[in-house]
C-alpha positions in Angstrom: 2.3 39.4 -16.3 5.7 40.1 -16.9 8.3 38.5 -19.2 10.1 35.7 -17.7 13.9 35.9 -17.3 14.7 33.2 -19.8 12.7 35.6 -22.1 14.5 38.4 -21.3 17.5 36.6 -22.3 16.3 34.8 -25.7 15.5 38.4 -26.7 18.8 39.9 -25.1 20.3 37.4 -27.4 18.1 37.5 -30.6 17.2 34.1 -30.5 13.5 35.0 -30.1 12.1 38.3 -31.9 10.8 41.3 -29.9 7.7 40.7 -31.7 6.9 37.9 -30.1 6.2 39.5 -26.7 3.5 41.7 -27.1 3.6 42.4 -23.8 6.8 44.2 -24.1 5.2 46.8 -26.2 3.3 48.2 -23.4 5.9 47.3 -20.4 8.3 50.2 -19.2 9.2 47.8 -16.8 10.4 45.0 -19.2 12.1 47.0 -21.6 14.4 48.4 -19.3 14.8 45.0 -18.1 15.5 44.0 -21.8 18.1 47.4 -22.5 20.2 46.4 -18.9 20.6 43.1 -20.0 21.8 43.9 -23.8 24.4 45.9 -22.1 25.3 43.5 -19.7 26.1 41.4 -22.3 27.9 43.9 -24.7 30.0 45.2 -21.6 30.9 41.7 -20.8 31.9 41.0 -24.5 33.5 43.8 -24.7 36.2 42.7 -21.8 39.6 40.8 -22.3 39.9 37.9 -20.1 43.6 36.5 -20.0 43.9 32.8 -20.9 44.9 30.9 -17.7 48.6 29.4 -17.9 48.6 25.9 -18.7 49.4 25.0 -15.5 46.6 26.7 -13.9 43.8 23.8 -14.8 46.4 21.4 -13.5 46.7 22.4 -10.2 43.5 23.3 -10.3 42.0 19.8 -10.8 44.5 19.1 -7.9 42.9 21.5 -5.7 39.3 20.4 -6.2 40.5 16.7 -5.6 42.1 17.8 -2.6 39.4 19.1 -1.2 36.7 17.0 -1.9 38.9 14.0 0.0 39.1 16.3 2.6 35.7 16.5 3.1 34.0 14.6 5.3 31.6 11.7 4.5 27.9 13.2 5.5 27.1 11.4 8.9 23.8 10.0 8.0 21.4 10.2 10.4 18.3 8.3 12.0 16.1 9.9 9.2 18.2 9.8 5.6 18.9 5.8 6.5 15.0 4.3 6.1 13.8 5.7 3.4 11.3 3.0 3.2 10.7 1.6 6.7 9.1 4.7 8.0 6.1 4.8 5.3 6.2 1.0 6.3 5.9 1.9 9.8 2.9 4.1 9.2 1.3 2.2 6.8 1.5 -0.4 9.3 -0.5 1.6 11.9 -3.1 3.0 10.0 -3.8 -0.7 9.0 -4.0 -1.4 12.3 -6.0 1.1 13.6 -8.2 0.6 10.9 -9.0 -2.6 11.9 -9.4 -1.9 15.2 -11.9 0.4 14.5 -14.3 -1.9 12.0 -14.2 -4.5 15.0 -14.5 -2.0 17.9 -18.5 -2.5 17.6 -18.3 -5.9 17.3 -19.2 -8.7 20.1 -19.0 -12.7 19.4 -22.8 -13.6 19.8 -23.3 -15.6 23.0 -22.8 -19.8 22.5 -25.5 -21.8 23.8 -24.8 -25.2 25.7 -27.6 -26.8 25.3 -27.4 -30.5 26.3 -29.4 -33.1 24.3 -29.7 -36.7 24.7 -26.6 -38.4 23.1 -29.0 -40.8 22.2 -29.4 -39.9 18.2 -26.5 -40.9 15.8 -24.8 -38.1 14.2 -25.9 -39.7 11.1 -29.1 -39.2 11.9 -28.9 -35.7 13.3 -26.8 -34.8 10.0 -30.1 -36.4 7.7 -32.4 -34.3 10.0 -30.3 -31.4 9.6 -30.8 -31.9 6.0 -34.3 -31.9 6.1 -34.3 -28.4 7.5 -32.3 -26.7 5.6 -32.4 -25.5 1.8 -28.3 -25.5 1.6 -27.8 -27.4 -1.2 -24.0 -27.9 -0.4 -25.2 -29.6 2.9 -27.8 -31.9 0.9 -24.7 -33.1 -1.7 -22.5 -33.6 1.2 -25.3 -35.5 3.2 -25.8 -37.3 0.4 -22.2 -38.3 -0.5 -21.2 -39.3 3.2 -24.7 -41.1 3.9 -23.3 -44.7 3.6 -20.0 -43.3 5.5 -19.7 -43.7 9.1 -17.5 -41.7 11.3 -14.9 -44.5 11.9 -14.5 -45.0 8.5 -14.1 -41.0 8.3 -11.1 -41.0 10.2 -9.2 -44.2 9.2 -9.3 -43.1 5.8 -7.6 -39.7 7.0 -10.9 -37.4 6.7 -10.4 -36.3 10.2 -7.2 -36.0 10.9 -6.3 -35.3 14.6 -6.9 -31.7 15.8 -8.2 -30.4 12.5 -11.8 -29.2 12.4 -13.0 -32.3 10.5 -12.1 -34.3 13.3 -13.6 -31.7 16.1 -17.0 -31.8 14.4 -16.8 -35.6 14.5 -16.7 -36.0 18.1 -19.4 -33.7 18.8 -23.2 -34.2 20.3 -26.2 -34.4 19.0 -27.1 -31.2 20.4 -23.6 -29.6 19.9 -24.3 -30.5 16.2 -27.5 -29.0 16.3 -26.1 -25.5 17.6 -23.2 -25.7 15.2 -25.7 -25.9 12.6 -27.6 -22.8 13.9 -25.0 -20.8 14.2 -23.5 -21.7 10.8 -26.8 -20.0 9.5 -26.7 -17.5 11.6 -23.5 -16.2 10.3 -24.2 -17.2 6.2 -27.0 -14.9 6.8 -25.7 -12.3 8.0 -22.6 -12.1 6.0 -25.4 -12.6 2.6 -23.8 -15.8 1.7 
């Protein structure tokens, strides 16, 4: 591999010794590299530049100004302005897609409507529920709410209008007993 040019130059210059490139030694190529630049720079030393007049960095510095005033603005277009809001954009859609594709197999399982009599008290329906299952959150909250009746529920603002609280309240016996089965369902299948 050959010497880089900012080694040819910290040789040119002395700031580095030849004997520190080893590969120098046994590169034609390099050396005269190495010789054209060392009289490069002797040539160039050797010549008299004239000192500009002191007006000539004056109008000089006038000149640049000038010109860079003159010079228009860049017009900035449709792709320098959002230097963010594309990879937002992108990001966006991959998301997306992404999400679409995890629930592209998917399908709701079908909702039975079963009718029941009405007869049973949810109370009763949420004891016998309890007696089927091995939930313990459902056994504590059995417990807790046996001596509490639905009425009771809502005037003291545990089912507030519209929220789920108050949608499980009104339901049936047998509605209750599907909502139960489902709930199941879905722990078990999500490992819960």
């Amino acid at each position: 591999m050959h010497l880089q040019p900012d080694e040819l130059v910290d040789l040119a210059e002395g700031t580095r010794q030849e004997s520190s490139a080893p590969h120098l030694a046994g590169c034609a190529m390099c050396r005269r590299q190495l010789a054209d630049l060392r009289a490069m720079m002797t040539a160039a030393a050797d010549v008299e530049v004239p000192e500009p007049s002191p007006l000539f960095w004056d109008h000089f510095s006038a000149r640049v100004r000038d010109a860079v005033a003159a010079e228009a603005l860049p017009r900035r277009s449709f792709w320098t302005w959002p230097r963010l809001a594309i990879p937002t954009a992108v990001a966006a859609i991959a998301v997306v897609m992404i999400a679409v594709a995890v629930n592209r197999g998917r399908v709701a399982p079908p909702v039975s409507r079963a009718v029941a009599p009405t007869g049973a008290a949810p109370v009763e329906l949420l004891a016998d529920l309890q007696s089927q299952s091995d939930d313990t959150a459902l056994t504590l909250v059995a417990e807790l709410s046996a001596d509490l009746d639905f009425d009771s529920a809502r005037e003291a603002g545990l089912a507030a209008g519209g929220s789920a609280e108050h949608a499980v309240t009104h339901l049936s016996g047998a509605e209750l007993r599907e909502l139960h089965r489902l709930l199941k369902e879905e722990l078990a299948r999500s490992g819960a």
